[in-house]
C-alpha angles and dihedrals in degrees: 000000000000127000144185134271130174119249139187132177111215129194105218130203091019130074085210120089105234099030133072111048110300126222134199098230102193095197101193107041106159110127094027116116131206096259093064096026078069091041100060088043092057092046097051083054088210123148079240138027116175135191127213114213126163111284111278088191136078103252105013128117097214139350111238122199112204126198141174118209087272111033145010118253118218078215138359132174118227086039086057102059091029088057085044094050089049105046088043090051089041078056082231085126142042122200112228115217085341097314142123124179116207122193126207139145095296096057136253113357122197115214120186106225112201122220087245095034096166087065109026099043132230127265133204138204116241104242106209127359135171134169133210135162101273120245118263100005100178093064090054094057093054095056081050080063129232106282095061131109114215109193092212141356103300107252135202120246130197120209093143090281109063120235136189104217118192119170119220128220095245149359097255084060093056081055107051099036125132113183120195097253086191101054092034082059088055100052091045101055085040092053102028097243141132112236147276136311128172133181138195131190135201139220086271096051104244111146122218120203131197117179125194126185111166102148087068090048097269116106096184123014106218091209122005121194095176093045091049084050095061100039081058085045090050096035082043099054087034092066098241095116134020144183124334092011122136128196137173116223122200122215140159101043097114084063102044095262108092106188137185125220123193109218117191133173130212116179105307091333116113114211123181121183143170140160125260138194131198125246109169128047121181155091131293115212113207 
């Protein structure tokens, strides 16, 4: 027999509906198994679907389960603040001194809760990252295609998902790029990772993010808050940026979405924010 559970969809990095990167947000996932917890998934086609289920851990407000329409993720970023936007608007959940502690597969996640959430946006700490020079880089350059300029020697980088970050030599060439999805796909299941994402600044500073997955059934990643989160980790160790800087990234606009992602660092802590606003209320019937 079906029942209900309580769902929300939830554009993320944007405080415009139909912008920004949306998630399916199932806010009463109890009974549901993995089967159908990757079914679902499957069936919404987002990037990313999550499922809210009573904290497992000491400390946490809620477990969440996230999943693309191929896998599930032990920790992604938009799904992060989207699942937090929707639990604090659902009232399952009460920040404490401006706090919420989710809990996934990765492990505890700190989330800043402003005072005026709903406007200012909600932020969360990168739990784990780690950079190394990616395998095989040179075949990462050539399904970038020739005519592209890569800045250094493309790295991996480890924020539970696992990115391959290049940095391209401008922004017109983040604009322009066409990456060779087949052969991307390739290199991720060869190498277990999760997909590309590449970044150009300009003279002003201002950062531009594309993220691809393919291999996990996503060809571009409208928003990406893990990506973002590795392109900081990558930019951080690298020595562009330091302690106490701030930057806001843009991403999605190639796909109509054009998001915009806070970066902020604190010692050697990573955070990465942005508001979000709800588009979808009903009930799932599984």
């Amino acid at each position: 027999m079906s029942r209900d559970h309580a769902f929300k969809q939830v554009d993320v990095f944007t405080a415009v509906p139909l912008l920004g990167n949306p998630v399916a947000v199932v806010l009463d996932a109890e009974g549901l198994d993995d089967t159908a917890m990757q079914r679902f998934a499957a069936w919404t086609n987002l990037s990313e679907t999550t499922f809210v289920l009573p904290p497992e851990e000491e400390g946490a407000d809620y477990t969440v389960r996230i999943f693309t329409p191929r896998v599930e993720l032990p920790f992604a970023g938009h799904p992060t603040i989207g699942t937090a936007h929707a639990v604090l608007e659902a009232g399952l959940a009460t920040p404490k001194a401006g706090r919420l502690v989710q809990h996934c597969k990765l492990g505890l996640v700190d989330l800043a809760v402003a005072a005026d959430w709903p406007r200012d946006g909600l932020s969360f700490r990168l739990p784990t990252y780690a950079v190394e020079e990616a395998p095989e880089a040179d075949e990462v350059v050539a399904l970038l295609g020739a005519e592209v300029t890569v800045r250094a020697v493309p790295a991996a980088v480890n924020v539970g998902p696992v990115w391959t970050i290049a940095e391209l030599g401008d922004v017109a060439a983040i604009e322009q790029l066409q990456p060779d999805l087949a052969r991307l796909a390739a290199y991720s299941v060869r190498h277990k990772g999760t997909g590309l994402t590449v970044f150009a600044s300009d003279e002003d500073g201002a950062v531009m993010v594309r993220s691809f997955a393919p291999a996990d059934g996503i060809p571009e990643d409208p928003v990406c808050g893990s990506g973002n989160g590795a392109v900081a980790a990558y930019r951080l160790l690298g020595g562009q940026i330091g302690d106490g800087d701030a930057y806001t990234a843009s991403q999605g606009r190639q796909v109509g979405r054009d998001g915009k992602i806070s970066v902020r660092i604190n010692g050697a802590d990573i955070h990465i924010g942005g508001a979000a606003v709800t588009g979808i209320e009903g009930v799932l019937k599984l």
